[in-house]
C-alpha positions as CSV (number, residue, x, y, z in Angstrom):
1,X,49.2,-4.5,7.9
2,X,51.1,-7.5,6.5
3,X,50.1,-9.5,3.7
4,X,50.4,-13.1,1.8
5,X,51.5,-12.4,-1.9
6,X,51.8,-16.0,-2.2
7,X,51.7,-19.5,-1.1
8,X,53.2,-23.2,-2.4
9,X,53.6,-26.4,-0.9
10,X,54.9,-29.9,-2.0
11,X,52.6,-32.8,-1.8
12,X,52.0,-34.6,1.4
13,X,53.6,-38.2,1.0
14,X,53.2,-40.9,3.7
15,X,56.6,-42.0,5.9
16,X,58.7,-44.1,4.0
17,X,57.3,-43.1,0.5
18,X,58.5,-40.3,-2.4
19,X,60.4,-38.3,-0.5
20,X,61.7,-41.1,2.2
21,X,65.7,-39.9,0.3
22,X,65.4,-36.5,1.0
23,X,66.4,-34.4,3.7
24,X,63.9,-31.0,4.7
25,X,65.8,-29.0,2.9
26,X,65.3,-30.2,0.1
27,X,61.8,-30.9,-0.4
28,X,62.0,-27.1,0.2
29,X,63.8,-25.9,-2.2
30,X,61.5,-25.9,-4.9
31,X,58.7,-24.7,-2.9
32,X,60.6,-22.0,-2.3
33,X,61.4,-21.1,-5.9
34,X,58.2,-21.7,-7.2
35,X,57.0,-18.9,-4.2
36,X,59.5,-16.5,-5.4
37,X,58.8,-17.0,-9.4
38,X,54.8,-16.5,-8.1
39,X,55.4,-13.4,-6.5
40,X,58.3,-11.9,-9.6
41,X,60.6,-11.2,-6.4
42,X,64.2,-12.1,-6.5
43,X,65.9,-13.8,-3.6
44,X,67.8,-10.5,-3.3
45,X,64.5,-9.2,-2.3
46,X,64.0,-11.4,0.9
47,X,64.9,-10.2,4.7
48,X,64.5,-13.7,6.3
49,X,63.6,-16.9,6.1
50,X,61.6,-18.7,9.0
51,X,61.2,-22.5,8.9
52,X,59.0,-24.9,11.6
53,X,60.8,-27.9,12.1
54,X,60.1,-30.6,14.8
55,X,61.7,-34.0,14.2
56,X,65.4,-33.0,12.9
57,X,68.2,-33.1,14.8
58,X,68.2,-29.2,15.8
59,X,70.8,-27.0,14.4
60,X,68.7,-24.5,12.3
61,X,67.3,-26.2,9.2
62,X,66.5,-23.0,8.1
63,X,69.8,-21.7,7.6
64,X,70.2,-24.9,5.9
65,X,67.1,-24.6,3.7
66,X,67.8,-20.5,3.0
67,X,71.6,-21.7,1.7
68,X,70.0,-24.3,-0.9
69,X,67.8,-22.1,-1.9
70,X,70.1,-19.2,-2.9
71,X,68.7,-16.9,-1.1
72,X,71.4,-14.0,-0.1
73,X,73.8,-15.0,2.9
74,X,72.8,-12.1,4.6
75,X,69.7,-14.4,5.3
76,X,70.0,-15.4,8.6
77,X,67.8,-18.3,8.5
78,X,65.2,-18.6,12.1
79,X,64.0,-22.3,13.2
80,X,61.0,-22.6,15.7
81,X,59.9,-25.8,17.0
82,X,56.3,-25.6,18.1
83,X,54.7,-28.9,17.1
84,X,52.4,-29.2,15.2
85,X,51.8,-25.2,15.4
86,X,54.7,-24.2,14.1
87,X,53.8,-23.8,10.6
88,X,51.3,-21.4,11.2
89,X,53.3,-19.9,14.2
90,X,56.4,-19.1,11.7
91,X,53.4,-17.4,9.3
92,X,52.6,-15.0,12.3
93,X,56.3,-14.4,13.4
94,X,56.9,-13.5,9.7
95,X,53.6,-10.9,9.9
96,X,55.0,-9.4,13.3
97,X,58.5,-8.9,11.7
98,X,57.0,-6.6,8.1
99,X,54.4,-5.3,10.3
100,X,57.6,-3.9,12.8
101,X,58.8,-2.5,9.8
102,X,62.3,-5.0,10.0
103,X,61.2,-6.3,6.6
104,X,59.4,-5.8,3.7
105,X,59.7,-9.8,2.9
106,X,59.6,-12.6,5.0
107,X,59.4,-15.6,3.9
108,X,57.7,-18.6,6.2
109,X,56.8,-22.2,6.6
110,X,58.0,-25.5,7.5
111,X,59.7,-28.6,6.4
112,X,59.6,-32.1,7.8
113,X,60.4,-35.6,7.5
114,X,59.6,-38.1,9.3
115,X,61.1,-40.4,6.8
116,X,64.5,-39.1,7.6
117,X,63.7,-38.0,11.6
118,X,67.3,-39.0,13.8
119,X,66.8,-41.8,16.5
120,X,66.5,-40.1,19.6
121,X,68.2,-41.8,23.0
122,X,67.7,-40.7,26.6
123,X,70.4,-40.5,28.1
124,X,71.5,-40.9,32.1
125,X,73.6,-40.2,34.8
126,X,74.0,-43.5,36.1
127,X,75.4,-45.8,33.7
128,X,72.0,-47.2,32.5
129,X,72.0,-47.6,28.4
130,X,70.4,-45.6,26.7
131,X,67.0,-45.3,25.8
132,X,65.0,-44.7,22.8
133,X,62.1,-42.4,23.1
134,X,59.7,-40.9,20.7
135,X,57.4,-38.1,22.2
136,X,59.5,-35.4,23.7
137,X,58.1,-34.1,27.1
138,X,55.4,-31.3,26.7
139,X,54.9,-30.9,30.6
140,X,57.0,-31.2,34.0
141,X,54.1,-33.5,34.8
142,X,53.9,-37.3,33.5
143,X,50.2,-37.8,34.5
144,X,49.8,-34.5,32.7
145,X,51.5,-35.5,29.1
146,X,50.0,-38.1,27.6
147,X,50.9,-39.2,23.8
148,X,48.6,-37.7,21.5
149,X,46.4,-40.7,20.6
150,X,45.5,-41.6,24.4
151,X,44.9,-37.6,24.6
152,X,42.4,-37.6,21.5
153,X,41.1,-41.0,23.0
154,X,39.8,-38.9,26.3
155,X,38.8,-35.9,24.3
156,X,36.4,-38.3,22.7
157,X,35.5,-39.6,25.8
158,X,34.9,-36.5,27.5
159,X,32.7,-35.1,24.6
160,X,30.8,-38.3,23.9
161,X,32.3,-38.2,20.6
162,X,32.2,-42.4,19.7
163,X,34.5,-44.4,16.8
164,X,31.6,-44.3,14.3
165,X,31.2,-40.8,14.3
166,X,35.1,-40.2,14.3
167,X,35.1,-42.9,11.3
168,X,32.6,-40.9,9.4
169,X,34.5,-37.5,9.8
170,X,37.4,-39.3,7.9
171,X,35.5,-40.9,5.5
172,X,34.0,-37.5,4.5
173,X,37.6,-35.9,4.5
174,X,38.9,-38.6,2.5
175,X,35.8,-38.0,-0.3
176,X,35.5,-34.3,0.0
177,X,39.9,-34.3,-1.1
178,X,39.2,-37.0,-3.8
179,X,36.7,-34.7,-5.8
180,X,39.3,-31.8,-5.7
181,X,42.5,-31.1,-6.8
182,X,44.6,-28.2,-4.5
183,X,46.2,-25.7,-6.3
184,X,49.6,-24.5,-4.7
185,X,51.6,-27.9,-5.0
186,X,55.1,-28.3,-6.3
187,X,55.9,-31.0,-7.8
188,X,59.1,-32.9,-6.6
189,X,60.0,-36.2,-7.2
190,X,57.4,-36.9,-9.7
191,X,54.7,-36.5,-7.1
192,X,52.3,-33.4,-8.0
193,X,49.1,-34.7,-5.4
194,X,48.9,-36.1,-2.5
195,X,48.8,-39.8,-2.8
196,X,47.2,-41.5,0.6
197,X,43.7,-40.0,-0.3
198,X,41.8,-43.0,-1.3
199,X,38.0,-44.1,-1.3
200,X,37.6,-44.8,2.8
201,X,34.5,-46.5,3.5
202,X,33.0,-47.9,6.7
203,X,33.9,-51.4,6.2
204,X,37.8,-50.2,5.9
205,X,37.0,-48.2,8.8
206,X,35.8,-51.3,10.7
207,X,39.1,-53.0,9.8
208,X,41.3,-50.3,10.9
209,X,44.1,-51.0,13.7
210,X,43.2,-49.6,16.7
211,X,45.8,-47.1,18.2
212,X,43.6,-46.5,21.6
213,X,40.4,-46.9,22.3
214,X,38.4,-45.1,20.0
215,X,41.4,-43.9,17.9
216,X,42.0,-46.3,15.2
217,X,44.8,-45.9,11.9
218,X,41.5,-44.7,9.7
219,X,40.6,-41.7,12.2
220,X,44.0,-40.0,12.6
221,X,46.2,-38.8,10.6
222,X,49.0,-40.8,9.2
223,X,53.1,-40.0,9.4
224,X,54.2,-37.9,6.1
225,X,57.1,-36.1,4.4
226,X,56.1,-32.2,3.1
227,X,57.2,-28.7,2.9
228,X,55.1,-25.4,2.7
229,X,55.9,-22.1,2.2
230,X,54.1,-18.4,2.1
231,X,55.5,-14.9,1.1
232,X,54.6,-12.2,3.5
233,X,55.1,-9.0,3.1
234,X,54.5,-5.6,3.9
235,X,51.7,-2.7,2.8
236,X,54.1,-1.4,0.1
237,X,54.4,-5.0,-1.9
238,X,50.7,-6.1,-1.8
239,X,49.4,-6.4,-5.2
240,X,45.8,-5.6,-4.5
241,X,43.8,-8.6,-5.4
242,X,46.8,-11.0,-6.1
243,X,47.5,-10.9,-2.1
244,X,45.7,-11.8,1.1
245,X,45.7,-9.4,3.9
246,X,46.5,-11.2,7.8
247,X,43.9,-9.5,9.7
248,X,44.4,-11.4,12.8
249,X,46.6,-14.5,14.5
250,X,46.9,-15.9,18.2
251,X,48.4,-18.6,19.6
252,X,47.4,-19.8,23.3
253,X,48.2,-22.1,25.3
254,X,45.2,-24.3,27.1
255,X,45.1,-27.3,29.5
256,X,48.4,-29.2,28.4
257,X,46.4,-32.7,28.8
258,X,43.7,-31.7,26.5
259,X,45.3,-30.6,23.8
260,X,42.7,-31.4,20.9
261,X,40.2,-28.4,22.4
262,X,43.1,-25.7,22.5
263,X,42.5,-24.2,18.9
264,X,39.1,-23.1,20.1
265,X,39.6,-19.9,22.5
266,X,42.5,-18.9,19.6
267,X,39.8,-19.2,17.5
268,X,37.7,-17.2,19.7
269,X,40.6,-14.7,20.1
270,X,41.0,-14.1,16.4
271,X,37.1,-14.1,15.5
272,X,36.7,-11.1,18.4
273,X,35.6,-8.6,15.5
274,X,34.3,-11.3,12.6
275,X,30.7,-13.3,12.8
276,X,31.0,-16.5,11.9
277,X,28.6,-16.7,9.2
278,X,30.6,-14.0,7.3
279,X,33.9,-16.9,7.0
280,X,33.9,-18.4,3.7
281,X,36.3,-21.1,4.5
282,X,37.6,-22.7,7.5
283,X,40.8,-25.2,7.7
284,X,41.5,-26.7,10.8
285,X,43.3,-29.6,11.3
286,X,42.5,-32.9,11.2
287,X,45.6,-34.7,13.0
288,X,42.5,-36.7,15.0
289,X,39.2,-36.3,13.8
290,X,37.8,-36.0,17.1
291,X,39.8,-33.0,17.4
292,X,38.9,-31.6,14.1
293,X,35.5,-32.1,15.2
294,X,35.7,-30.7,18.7
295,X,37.2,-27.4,17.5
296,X,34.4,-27.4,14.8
297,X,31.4,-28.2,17.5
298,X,33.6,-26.3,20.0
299,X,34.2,-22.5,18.3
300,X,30.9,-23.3,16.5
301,X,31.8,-22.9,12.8
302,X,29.5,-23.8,9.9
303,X,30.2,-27.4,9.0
304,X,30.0,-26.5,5.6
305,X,33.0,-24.3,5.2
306,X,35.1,-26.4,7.6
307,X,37.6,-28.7,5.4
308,X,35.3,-28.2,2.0
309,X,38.4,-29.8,-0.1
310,X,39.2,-32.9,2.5
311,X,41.7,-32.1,5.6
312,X,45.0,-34.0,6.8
313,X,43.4,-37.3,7.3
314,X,43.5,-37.7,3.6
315,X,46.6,-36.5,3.0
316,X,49.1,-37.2,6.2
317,X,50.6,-34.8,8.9
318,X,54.0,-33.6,8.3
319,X,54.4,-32.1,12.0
320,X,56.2,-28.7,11.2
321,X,54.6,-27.7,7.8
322,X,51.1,-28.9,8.7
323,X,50.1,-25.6,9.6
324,X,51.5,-23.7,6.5
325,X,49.9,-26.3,4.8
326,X,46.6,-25.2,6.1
327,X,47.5,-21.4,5.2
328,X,48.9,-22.5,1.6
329,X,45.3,-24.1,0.7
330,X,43.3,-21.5,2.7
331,X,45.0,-18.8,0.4
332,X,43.8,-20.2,-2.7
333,X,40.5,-21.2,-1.8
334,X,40.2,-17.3,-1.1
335,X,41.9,-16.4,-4.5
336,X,38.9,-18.2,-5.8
337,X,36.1,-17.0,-3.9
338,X,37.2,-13.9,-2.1
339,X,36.0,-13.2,1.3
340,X,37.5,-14.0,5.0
341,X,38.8,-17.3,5.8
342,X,40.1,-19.1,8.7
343,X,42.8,-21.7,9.8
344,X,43.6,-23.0,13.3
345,X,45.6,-26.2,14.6
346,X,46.1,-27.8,17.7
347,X,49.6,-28.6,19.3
348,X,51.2,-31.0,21.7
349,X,51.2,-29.5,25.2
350,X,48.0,-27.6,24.8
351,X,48.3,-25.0,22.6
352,X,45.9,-23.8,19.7
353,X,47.0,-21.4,16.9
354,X,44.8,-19.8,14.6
355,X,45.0,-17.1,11.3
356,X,42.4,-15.0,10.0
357,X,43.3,-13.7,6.7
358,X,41.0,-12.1,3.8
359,X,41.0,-11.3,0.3
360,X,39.3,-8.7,-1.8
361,X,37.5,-9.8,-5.3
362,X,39.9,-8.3,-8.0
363,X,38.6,-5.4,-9.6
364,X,36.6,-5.3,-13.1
365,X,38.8,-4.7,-16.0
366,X,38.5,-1.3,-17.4
């Protein structure tokens, strides 16, 4: 088995605000320290580094990101790109490599800035100019690859999911994370919460830009700058009840037009052995509401353990670490009340991630 010994991430801070001068690397840095001074390893003690990372400008940020972090050179440093999965996609690469026996000590997140994102220009073979794009293709098929609000728009659609019920999903995110404070967070740059959770009521709701059709500025998740980090690592390093086991993770890939419902047959997949009413906590994310609420309604999870502390529509989506996010404050929440808990994400393209990890209540002193 593999298992988390611990988990930090920064706050989440909107595009363009405490973190719009630094580079992904270095909002990572510190998360990374303070993961290592959790867990009393050294960075001598780490085998690799694995960072999700889908706005920069390629390369491999986590070579980058392993370097500022003085973590051995030996280090190789692996990037993935899988959207919005990533973060929670690194967390299972990380789990396959201790469980393989390759190391004893992965660690595994993302970082990302929009704030700092490169331009991006199409280029062609004709002599046109080029041309400034922001979604990357996630399918051969233009018909097929919609952006992500017109997607979540005909999720709602399809579902007979309408604004005011999406609206109302937000507003209870947005009061659920003002009543709670996440453990885990780093503090960098003076900022030690995240700042866009604020008092959303209908009437702001009402107000709200509308993106398309049914998907309006209050209902999906705004732009943000974060890093997040977990340690995994193998049998022989688990520290009983400091750690939390990864009993299960899939990622699958679903109808790439559709991407909001993806997250519910990984779900499904990782779930195979554990009834639902035994989860103590479920965090899936909120990048729409209507997604969040599809994969609730759609893998049939209690709606009481789904995004108990608020989700990312009060706090912002930071593409490549959302999904460690997710892990970071599922792993706490299951320090404090021990049991099995749950995280899953949707992703461009139609695919669905989701983690299954558990922890045992710490035994009685003796």
């Amino acid at each position: 088995m593999s298992h988390i010994l611990a988990a930090r991430r920064s706050a989440v801070a909107p595009r363009n605000g405490a973190f719009a001068t630094l580079e992904p690397h270095e909002i990572a840095v510190p998360v990374i320290a303070a993961l290592l001074a959790d867990a009393g390893l050294e960075p001598e003690d780490v085998g690799e580094l694995i960072l999700s990372n889908a706005l920069g400008a390629g390369g491999n940020p986590a070579r980058v990101a392993a370097l500022a972090a003085g973590l051995p050179e030996c280090v190789a440093g692996l990037t993935i790109d899988r959207q919005c999965a990533g973060g929670l996609d690194a967390l299972l690469l990380a789990s396959a490599m201790v469980q393989s026996g390759l190391h004893d000590v992965v660690i595994a997140g993302g970082a990302e800035s929009y704030s700092r994102r490169p331009q991006r220009l199409r280029t062609f073979a004709d002599g046109r100019p080029p041309e400034p794009y922001d979604q990357a293709r996630f399918t051969p098929w233009p018909e097929r690859d919609p952006a992500m609000a017109e997607a979540a728009d005909r999720l709602a659609q399809v579902l007979g999911i309408n604004r005011d019920t999406q609206d109302a999903w937000a507003i209870e995110s947005h009061r659920k994370a003002l009543a709670f404070q996440p453990p885990g967070i780093v503090e960098i740059a003076g900022l030690a919460s995240d700042p866009f959770t604020r008092a959303l009521t209908p009437r702001l709701c009402a107000r709200a830009p509308e993106v398309h059709g049914t998907i309006t500025a209050a209902n999906m998740a705004v732009a943000a700058d974060a890093a997040a980090f977990v340690l995994v690592v193998s049998d022989r390093l688990a520290q009983g009840g400091q750690s939390a086991e990864i009993l299960a993770g899939k990622t699958l890939g679903g109808p790439p037009d559709m991407p909001g419902l993806a997250p519910v047959a990984a779900i499904e997949a990782v779930l195979q052995d554990t009834p639902r009413n035994t989860l103590v906590s479920a965090e899936i994310m909120e990048a729409f509401a209507v997604q969040a609420i599809a994969c609730q309604e759609g893998a049939k999870l209690p709606r009481e353990i789904v995004n108990a502390n608020g989700g990312a529509l009060a706090r912002g989506h930071p593409i490549g670490a959302s999904g460690t996010i997710l892990a970071v404050d599922l792993f706490h929440q299951l320090r404090a009340t021990p049991g099995t808990g749950l995280a899953a994400i949707a992703s461009a393209g139609g695919l669905g991630t989701a983690l299954l990890l558990r922890t045992r209540a710490r035994p009685a002193p003796t």
